[in-house]
C-alpha positions, 0 to 999 in steps of 0.5 A: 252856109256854104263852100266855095271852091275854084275851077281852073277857069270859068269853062271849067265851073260851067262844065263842072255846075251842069254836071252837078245839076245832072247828079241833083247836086245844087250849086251857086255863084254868089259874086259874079262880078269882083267887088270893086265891080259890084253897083253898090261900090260904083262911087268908089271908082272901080275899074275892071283891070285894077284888082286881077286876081279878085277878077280872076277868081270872080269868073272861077267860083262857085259854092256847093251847099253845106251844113248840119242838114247833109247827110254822109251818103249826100257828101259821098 
């Protein structure tokens, strides 16, 4: 439960999760590598440069946190 959005590159997602830290706004980086870089798909043969845009967004997403339990004033 969660909802990722884009930075315009990975300077961008740092600054903008330590601000959100500031204003006690959790945030998270589920992938911080493409899949096919990912341990668990090692066999498969994954080579950094074979997929760019799965790196690309690797290094600019991150995810805020969502669901039933936040409130409006939390969203605002």
């Amino acid at each position: 439960a969660q909802y990722s959005v884009m930075a315009a590159n990975s300077e961008h997602r740092d600054a903008m999760m330590r601000r959100l830290a500031e204003d006690g706004v959790p945030s998270a980086i589920y992938y911080h590598r493409a899949l096919h870089l990912q341990p668990a798909l090692a066999e498969r043969g994954g080579r950094e440069g074979e997929f760019p845009n799965a790196e690309d967004a690797s290094a600019r997403v991150f995810s805020l946190p969502m669901g039933p339990y936040i409130t409006r004033a939390q969203q605002d």
